[in-house]
Phi, psi and omega in degrees: 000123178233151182216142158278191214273282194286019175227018177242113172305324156329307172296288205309309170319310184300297178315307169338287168123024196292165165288171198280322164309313143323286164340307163287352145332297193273158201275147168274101173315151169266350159194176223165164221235145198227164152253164191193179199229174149264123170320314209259007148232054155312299176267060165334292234224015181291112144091026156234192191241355178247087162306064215270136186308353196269329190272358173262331162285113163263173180227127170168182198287152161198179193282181189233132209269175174278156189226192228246149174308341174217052133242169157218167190265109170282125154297058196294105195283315180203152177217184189212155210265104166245164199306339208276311176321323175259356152307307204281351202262318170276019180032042177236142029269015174183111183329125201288353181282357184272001169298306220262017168248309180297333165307328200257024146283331201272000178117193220268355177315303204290303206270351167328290178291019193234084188217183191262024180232203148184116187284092207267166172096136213221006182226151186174150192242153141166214182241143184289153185209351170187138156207151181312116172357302202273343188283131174241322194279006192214151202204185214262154199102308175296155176271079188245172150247169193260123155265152191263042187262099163270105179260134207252101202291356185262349178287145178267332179290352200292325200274008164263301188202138180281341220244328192265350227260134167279010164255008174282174194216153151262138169314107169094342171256311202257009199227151166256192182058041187318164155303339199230085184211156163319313212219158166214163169234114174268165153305126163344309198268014180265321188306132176224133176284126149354107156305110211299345198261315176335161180266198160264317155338289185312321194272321194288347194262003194259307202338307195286319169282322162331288162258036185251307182278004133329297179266025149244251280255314191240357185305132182273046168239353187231189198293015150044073159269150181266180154245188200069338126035077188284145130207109187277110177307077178290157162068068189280310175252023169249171201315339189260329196286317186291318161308322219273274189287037148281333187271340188281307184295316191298349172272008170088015166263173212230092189282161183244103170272144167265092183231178224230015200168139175311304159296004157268333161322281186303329165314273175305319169302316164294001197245006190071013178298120171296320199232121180270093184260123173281121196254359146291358162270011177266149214248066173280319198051218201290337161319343171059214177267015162298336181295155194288347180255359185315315155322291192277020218233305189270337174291333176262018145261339149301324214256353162283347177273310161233067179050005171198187189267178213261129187285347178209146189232116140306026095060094140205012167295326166091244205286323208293301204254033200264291175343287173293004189288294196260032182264296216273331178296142190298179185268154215042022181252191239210096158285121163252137144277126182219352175172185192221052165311348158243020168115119259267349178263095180267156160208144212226138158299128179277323189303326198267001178258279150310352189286299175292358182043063170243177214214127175261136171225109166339122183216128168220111154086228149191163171273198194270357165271332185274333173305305191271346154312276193304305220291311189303303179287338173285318206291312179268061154046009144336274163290138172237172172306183163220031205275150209233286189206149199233160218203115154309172164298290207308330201233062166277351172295331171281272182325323183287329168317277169350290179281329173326300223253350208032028146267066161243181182230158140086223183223103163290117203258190201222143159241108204262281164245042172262118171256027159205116163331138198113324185279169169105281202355108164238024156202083192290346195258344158310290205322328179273359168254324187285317156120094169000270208335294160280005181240050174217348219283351166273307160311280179332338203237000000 
């Protein structure tokens, strides 16, 4: 049976609202339309300088895999572009199919996901639609979101930290059967119920970035903020930056935002920040923060705005700002790190790390529990989306372009079998207390 987004009776069903019994009613397609990379262009994009994400993401049918006793079979409505999408798409800093070889050494669990194809996306909304023998706590019907942490639950480190375990993986990068599909195939222990006042767009854009800044910031594997707390947020209004200060005001601590322009300024300031730094006023010149006075340059601007330096640096920019990161935390404060986007060889005065006695700590990603946490504060409307701009499934090439070039705030989501924006909201009257204003205000701007 091959189907598409409008001829597969299952999809129609899910749009619908049928019950798990319906669902189960309806026949599981045998293949179903993905976005996906090809094996056979690994070297694309060899010996140029523009990688544009567009011409490596495909959109078509592809099979639908068997499935394993503690998985399920997902509906996907909507899913969202996080950075690991445009890694997997320039096929650097290593191509993701040698993930999906090495997974598909470990047996046939494993060798499923070893295929000439690779089903991308690590964030995602929809409905359950089959599950595995072995699935006790989640049945066809439910309304969930994904975390993309695949843990291997039978690993004994998973049971300290999930995070510690040497077999996890991300989902949809280090995995095959990605978010950005009709259907996707999770783990069990991947499932979180759905925030109920949310779209489906809105719900699919926060788990990864939400709680990758969840676990550096309040997680207790990460900088344990307290409140009254300075912590400066570089990259403010970006997908990790934009969550961070919010979980920093809503913990009773005082972020300090870093932004790259006055409308992210005016941005960030509508989310309730006070204090803000546009760091193009800063009198760096073409060195940016690479200059050599750039530390003490950025400090006495944290410190005129809140009388002192910052107790914890929000950290994922990497080679550009890593220096000044650690220049500007107070003595005894906290570089927490989750990535290098500007590149992975950093350098630092070390005398001001020790001296000073401060501390960096390494943060990847969260486990199933910090997940279902941030997911619990967006659900009682603490936390909002940082959603931006919404993208069909046919023009995901696009949207991952968006973020490639950066130009976006926030979260770019993808609409998979959901067919308009707007839909899913199953407690609108939440949804009216908490208020248009916040769960729109990135759209809006």
């Amino acid at each position: 049976m091959v189907t598409s987004a409008s001829s597969d009776p299952l999809l129609d069903a899910v749009r619908a609202g049928a019950d798990g019994r319906q669902l189960l009613d309806c026949p599981l397609p045998t293949r179903f339309r993905a976005a996906h990379l090809r094996k056979d262009e690994v070297g694309l994009f060899d010996g140029q300088t523009d990688k544009d994400v567009r011409r490596s993401i495909h959109v078509g049918e592809v099979d639908m895999p068997e499935l394993a006793p503690d998985e399920c079979v997902v509906a996907v409505m909507a899913a969202a572009i996080n950075f690991n999408t445009v890694w997997s798409a320039i096929f650097e800093p290593v191509p993701t199919f040698a993930f999906l070889e090495k997974f598909g050494r470990q047996g046939w669990h494993g060798a499923r996901h070893d295929l000439p194809y690779h089903v991308i996306g690590s964030d995602a909304a929809g409905v359950v639609v089959r599950t595995g023998a072995g699935v006790r706590k989640w049945k066809p019907g439910d309304r969930v979101v994904i975390s993309p942490a695949y843990v291997d639950e039978e690993d004994h480190g998973s049971y300290d930290d999930g995070m510690m375990s040497e077999t996890q993986l991300a989902w949809g990068f280090e995995t095959n059967f990605g978010g950005l599909a009709d259907y996707c195939v999770v783990k069990a222990n991947q499932l979180i119920r759905k925030p109920a006042h949310l779209t489906w767009e809105e719900a699919a854009s926060n788990t990864l970035c939400a709680a990758t800044a969840y676990r550096m910031l309040v997680g207790v594997h990460g900088a344990r903020m307290k409140q009254g707390d300075v912590v400066l947020v570089w990259g403010a209004t970006g997908g990790l930056g934009s969550y961070a200060v919010q979980l920093v005001k809503n913990g009773g601590g005082i972020p300090v935002a870093v932004v790259s322009s006055e409308e992210k300024a005016a941005l960030v300031r509508a989310q309730g920040c006070e204090h803000v730094i546009n760091r193009t006023e800063l009198d760096l010149g073409e060195q940016g923060m690479r200059h050599p006075k750039a530390g003490r340059i950025l400090g006495e601007a944290i410190r005129r705005r809140v009388g002192e330096d910052p107790g914890i640096v929000f950290e994922y920019l990497g080679r550009e700002t890593f220096g000044a990161s650690v220049y500007v935390a107070k003595r005894g404060g906290k570089i927490v790190t989750c990535g290098s986007s500007t590149g992975y060889r950093h350098e630092y005065d070390n005398r001001f790390l020790w001296m000073r006695l401060k501390s960096i700590i390494g943060s990847h990603g969260f486990n199933y529990a910090e997940a279902v946490e941030v997911n619990r504060l967006i659900a009682l409307g603490m936390i909002h989306p940082t959603l931006s701009a919404v993208y069909p499934l046919e023009r995901t090439g696009e949207a991952a372009r968006v973020v490639q070039t950066n130009r976006h705030v926030g979260k770019v989501a993808v609409l998979c079998a959901a067919e308009k924006e707007g839909q899913g909201v199953e407690d609108p009257a939440l949804r009216e207390r908490i208020g248009e204003h916040n769960l729109t205000l990135y759209r809006r701007r």
